[in-house]
MDTraj code that builds the backbone (N, CA, C; nanometers):
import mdtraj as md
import numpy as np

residues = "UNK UNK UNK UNK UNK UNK UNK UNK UNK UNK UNK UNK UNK UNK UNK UNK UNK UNK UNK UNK UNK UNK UNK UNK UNK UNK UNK UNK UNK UNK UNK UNK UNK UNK UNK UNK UNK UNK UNK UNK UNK UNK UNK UNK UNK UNK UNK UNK UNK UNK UNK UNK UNK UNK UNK UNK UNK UNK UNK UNK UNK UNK UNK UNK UNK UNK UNK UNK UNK UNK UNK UNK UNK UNK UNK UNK UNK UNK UNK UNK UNK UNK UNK".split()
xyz = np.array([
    [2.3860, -0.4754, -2.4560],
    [2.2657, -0.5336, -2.4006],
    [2.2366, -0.4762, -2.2616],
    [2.3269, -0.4429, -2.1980],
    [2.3243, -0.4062, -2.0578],
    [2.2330, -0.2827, -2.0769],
    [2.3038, -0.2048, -2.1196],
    [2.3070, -0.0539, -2.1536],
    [2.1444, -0.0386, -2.2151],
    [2.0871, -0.0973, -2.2640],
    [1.9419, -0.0961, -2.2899],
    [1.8803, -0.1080, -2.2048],
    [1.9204, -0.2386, -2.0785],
    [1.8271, -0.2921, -1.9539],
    [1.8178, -0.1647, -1.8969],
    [1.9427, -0.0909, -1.8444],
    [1.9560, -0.0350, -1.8038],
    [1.8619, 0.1347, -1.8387],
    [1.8491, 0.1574, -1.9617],
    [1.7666, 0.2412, -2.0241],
    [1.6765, 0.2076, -2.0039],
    [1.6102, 0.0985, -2.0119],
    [1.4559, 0.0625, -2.0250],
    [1.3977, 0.0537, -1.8483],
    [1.4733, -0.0057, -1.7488],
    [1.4528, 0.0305, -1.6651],
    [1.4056, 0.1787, -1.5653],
    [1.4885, 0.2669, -1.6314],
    [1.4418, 0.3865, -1.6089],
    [1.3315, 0.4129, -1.6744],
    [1.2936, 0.4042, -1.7655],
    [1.1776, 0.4469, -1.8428],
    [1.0624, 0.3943, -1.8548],
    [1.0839, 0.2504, -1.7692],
    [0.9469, 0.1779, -1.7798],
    [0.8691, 0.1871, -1.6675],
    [0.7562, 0.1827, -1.6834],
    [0.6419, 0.2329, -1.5222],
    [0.6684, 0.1148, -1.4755],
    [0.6917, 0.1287, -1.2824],
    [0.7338, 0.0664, -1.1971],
    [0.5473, -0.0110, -1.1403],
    [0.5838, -0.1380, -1.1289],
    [0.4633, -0.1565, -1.0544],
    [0.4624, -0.1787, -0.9522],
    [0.3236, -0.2103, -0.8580],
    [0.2723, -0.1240, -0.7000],
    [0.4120, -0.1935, -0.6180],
    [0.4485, -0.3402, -0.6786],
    [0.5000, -0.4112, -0.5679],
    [0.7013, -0.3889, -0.5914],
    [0.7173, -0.2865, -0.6887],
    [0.8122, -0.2481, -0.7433],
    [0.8360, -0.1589, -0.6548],
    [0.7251, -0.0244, -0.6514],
    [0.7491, 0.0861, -0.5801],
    [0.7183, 0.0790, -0.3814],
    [0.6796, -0.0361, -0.3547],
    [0.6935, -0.0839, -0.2196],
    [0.7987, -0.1444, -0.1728],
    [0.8676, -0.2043, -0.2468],
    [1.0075, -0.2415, -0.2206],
    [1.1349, -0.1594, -0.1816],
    [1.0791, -0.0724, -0.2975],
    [1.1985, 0.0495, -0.3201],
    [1.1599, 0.1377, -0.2737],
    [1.0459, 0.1724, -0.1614],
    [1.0058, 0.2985, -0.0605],
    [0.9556, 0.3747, -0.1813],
    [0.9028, 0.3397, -0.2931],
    [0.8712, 0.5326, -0.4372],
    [0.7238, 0.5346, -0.3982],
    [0.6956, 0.4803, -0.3045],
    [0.4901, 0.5087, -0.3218],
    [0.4794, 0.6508, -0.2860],
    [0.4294, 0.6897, -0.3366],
    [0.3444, 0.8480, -0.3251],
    [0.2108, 0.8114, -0.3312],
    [0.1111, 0.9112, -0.2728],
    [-0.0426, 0.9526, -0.2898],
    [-0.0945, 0.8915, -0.3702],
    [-0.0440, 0.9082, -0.5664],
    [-0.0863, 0.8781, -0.6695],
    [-0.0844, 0.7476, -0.6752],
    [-0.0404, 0.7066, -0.5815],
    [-0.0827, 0.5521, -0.5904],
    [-0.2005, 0.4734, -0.5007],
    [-0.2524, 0.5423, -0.4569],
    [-0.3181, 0.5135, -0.3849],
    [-0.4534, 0.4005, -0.3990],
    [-0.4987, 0.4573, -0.4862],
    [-0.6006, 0.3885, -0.6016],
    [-0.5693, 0.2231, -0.6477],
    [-0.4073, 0.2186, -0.6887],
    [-0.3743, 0.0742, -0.7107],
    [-0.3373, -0.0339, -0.5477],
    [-0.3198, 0.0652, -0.4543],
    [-0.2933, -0.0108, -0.3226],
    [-0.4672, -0.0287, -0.2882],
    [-0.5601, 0.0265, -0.3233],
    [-0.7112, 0.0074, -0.2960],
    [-0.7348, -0.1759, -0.3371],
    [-0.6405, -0.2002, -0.4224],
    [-0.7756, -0.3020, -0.5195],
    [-0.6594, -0.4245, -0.4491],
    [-0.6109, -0.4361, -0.3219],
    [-0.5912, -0.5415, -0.2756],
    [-0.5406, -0.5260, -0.0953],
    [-0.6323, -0.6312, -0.0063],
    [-0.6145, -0.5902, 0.1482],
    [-0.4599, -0.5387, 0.2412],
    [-0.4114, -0.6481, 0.1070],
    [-0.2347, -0.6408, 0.1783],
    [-0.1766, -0.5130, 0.1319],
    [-0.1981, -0.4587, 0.0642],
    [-0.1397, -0.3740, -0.0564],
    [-0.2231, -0.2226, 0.0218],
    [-0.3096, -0.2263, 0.0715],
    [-0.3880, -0.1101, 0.1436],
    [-0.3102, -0.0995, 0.2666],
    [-0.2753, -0.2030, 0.3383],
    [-0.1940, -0.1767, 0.4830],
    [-0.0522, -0.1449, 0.4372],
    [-0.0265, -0.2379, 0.3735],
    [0.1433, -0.1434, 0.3630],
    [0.1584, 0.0230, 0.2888],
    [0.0268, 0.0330, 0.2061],
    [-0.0205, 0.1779, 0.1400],
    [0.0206, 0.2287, 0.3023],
    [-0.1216, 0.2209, 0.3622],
    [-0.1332, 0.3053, 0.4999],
    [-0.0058, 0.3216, 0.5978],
    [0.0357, 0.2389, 0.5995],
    [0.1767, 0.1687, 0.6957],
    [0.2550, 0.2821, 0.6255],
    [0.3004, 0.2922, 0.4836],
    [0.4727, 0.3109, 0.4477],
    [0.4296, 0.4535, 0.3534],
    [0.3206, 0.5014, 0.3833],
    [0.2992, 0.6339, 0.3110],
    [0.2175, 0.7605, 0.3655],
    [0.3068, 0.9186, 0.4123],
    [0.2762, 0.9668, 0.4891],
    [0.1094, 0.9915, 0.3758],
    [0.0431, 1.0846, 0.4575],
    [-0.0704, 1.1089, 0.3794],
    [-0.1935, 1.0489, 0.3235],
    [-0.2000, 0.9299, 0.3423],
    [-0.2585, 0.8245, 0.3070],
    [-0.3761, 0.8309, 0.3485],
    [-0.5068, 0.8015, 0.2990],
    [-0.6682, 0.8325, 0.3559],
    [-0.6699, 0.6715, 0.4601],
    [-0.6418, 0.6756, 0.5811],
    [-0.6424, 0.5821, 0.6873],
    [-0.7757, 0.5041, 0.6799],
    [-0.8611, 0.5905, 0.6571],
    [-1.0273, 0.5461, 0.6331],
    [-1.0601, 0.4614, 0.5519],
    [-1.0366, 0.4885, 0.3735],
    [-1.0139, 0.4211, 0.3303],
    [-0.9179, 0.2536, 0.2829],
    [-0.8186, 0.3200, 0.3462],
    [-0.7162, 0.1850, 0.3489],
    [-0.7719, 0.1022, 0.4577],
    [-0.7934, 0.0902, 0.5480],
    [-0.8501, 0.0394, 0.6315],
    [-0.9859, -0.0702, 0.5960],
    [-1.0780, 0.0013, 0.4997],
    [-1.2113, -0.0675, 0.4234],
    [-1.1384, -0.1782, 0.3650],
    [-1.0043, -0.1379, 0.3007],
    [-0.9828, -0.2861, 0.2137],
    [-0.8774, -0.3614, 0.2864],
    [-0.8281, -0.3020, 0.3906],
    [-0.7771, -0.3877, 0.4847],
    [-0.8087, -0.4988, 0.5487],
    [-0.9374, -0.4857, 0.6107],
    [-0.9898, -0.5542, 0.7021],
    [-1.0333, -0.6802, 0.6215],
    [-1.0930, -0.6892, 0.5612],
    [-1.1346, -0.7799, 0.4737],
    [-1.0199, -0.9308, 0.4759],
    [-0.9183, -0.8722, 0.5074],
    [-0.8665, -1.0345, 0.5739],
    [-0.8168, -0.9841, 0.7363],
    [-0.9023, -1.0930, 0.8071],
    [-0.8511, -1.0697, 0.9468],
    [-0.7366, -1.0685, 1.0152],
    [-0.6450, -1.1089, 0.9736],
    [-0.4995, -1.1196, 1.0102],
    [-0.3865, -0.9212, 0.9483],
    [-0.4459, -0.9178, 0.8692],
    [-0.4921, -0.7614, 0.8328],
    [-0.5503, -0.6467, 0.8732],
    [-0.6414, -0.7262, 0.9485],
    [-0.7495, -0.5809, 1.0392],
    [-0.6658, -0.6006, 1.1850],
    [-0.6277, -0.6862, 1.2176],
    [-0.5496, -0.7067, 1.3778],
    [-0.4260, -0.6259, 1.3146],
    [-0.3605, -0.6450, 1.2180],
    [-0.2134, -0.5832, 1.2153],
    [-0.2695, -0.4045, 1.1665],
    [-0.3257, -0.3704, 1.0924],
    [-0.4058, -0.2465, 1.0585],
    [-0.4164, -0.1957, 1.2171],
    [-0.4917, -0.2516, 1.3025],
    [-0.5299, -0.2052, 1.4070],
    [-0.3827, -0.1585, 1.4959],
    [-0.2985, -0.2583, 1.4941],
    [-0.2090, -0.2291, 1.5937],
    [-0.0668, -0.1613, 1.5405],
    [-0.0667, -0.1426, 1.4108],
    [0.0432, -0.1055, 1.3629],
    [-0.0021, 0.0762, 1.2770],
    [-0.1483, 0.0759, 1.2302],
    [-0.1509, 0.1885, 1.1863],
    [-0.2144, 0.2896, 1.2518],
    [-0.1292, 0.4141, 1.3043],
    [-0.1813, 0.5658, 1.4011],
    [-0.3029, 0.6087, 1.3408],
    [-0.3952, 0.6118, 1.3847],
    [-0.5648, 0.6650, 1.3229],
    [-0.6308, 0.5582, 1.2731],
    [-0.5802, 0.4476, 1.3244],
    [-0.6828, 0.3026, 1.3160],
    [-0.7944, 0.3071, 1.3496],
    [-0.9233, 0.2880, 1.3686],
    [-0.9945, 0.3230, 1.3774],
    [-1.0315, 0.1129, 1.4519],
    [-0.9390, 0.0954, 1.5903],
    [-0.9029, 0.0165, 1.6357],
    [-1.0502, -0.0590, 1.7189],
    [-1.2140, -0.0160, 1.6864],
    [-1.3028, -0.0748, 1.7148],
    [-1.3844, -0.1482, 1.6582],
    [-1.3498, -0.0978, 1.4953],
    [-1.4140, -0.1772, 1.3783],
    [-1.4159, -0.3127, 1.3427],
    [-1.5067, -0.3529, 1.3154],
    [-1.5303, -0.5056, 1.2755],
    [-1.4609, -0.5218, 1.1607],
    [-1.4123, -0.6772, 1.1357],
    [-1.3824, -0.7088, 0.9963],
    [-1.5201, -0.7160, 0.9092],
    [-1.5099, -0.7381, 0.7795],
    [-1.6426, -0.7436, 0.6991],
    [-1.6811, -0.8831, 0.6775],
])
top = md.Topology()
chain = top.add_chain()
for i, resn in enumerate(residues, 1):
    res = top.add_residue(resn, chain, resSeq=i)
    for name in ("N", "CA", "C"):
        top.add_atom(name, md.element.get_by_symbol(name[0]), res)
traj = md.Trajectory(xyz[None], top)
């Protein structure tokens, strides 16, 4: 039984809050860190390369988010209003 978990684990697609835990976000994820505010700042925060511009749009959208966006991510764009 182990020995299956263990198989199936490797082989099964990791999800967003899987691969944020375990540091695996790459680029290609970028798209699934879009479709939520929290999930865009730690995108921007914990992944070199990241479109700052964009993460930021779905950041802000909760204010406690656009203050930490602002002060925690380099190329913040630290004058922008929340929406």
């Amino acid at each position: 039984m182990l020995e299956a978990l263990i198989r199936d684990e490797k082989t099964a697609p990791k999800s967003f809050g899987y691969k944020l835990r375990n540091n695996l976000l790459t680029l290609e994820d970028q798209e699934e860190a879009l479709t939520s505010p929290k999930w865009a700042y730690y995108f921007a925060r914990n992944v070199k390369g990241a479109d700052i511009k964009v993460c930021q749009e779905q950041a802000v959208k909760s204010p406690r988010l656009a203050y930490r966006f602002a002060k925690d991510i380099p190329g913040a764009d630290v004058k922008r209003e929340t929406c």
